[in-house]
C-alpha positions in Angstrom: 22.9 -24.7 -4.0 25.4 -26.4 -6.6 28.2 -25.9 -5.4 26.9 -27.0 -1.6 25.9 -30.2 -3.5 28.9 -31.0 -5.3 30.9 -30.7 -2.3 28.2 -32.8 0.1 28.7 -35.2 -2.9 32.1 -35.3 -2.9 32.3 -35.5 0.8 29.9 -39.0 0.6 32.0 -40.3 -2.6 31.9 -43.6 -0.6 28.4 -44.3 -0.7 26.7 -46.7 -2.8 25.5 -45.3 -6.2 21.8 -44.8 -5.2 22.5 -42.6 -2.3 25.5 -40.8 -4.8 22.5 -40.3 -7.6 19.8 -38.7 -5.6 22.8 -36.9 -4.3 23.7 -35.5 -8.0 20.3 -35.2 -9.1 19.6 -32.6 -5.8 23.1 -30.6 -7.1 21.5 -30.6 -10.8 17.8 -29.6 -9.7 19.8 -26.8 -7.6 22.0 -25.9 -10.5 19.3 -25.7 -13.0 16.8 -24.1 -9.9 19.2 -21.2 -9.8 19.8 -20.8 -13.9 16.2 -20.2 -14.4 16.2 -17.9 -11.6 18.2 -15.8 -12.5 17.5 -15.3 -15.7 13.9 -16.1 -15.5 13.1 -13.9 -12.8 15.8 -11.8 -11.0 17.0 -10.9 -14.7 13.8 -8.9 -16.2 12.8 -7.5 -12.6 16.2 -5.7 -12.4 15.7 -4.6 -15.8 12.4 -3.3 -15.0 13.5 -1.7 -11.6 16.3 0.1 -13.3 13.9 1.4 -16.2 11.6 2.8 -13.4 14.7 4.6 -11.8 16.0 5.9 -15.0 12.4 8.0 -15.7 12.1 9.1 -12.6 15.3 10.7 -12.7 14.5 12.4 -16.1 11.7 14.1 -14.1 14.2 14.8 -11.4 16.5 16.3 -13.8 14.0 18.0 -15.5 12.9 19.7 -11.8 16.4 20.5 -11.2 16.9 22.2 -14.7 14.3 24.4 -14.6 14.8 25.5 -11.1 18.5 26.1 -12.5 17.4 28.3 -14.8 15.1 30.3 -12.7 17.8 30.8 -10.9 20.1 32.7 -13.1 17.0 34.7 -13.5 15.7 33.6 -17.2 12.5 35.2 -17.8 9.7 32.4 -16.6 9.1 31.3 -20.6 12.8 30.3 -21.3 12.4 28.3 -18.0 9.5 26.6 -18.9 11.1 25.9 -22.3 14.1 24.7 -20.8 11.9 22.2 -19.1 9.9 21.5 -21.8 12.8 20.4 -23.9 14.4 18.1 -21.3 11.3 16.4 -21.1 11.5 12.8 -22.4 10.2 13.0 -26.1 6.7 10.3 -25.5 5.4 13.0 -22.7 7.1 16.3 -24.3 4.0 18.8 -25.4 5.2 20.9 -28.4 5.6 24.1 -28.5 2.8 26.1 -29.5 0.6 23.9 -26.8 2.7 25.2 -24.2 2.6 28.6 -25.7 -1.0 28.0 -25.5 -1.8 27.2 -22.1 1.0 30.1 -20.8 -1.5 32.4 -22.6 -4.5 31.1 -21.3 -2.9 31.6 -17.6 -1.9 35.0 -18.6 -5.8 35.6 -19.5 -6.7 33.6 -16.4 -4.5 36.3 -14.0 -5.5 38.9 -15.5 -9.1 38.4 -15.2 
């Protein structure tokens, strides 16, 4: 929108002051409409965006590692640690909680 009105603006340079002002004003409100647009708005949502793409790949990766593993035929606990410790560290359980839980499935199965 600047640009456009610094070249309509340039293009009417023979018009008298008042129409050349508002014609100045419009490429300054458009230069200053973009500035705070960008950083504003566009700036922190494509931050934001990228964030959300970044975790959801951990969780891909994490998928993909684990299924990896399984597949060079690890024994189903180093799998599940192999997960566990390519989990991002604010959701990663530790290890005796996982320990835990595989035990209580064990007991669960069994029954």
């Amino acid at each position: 929108a600047a640009v456009l009105g610094v070249i309509k603006t340039m293009a009417s340079i023979d018009q008298p002051p008042e129409i050349l002002g508002g014609m100045i004003g419009g490429a300054l409100v458009g230069t200053f409409m973009g500035v705070f647009m960008a950083y504003g708005f566009v700036g922190p949502m494509a931050v934001r965006v990228k964030a959300i793409v970044e975790e959801d790949g951990h969780f891909y990766q994490l998928i993909r590692e684990v299924l990896i593993a399984n597949l060079h035929r690890h024994p189903p606990n180093i799998c599940i640690e192999v997960g566990r410790q390519n989990a991002p560290h604010h959701v990663r359980p530790s290890f005796s909680d996982v320990e835990e839980v595989l035990r209580s499935l064990k007991q669960d199965n069994a029954a």
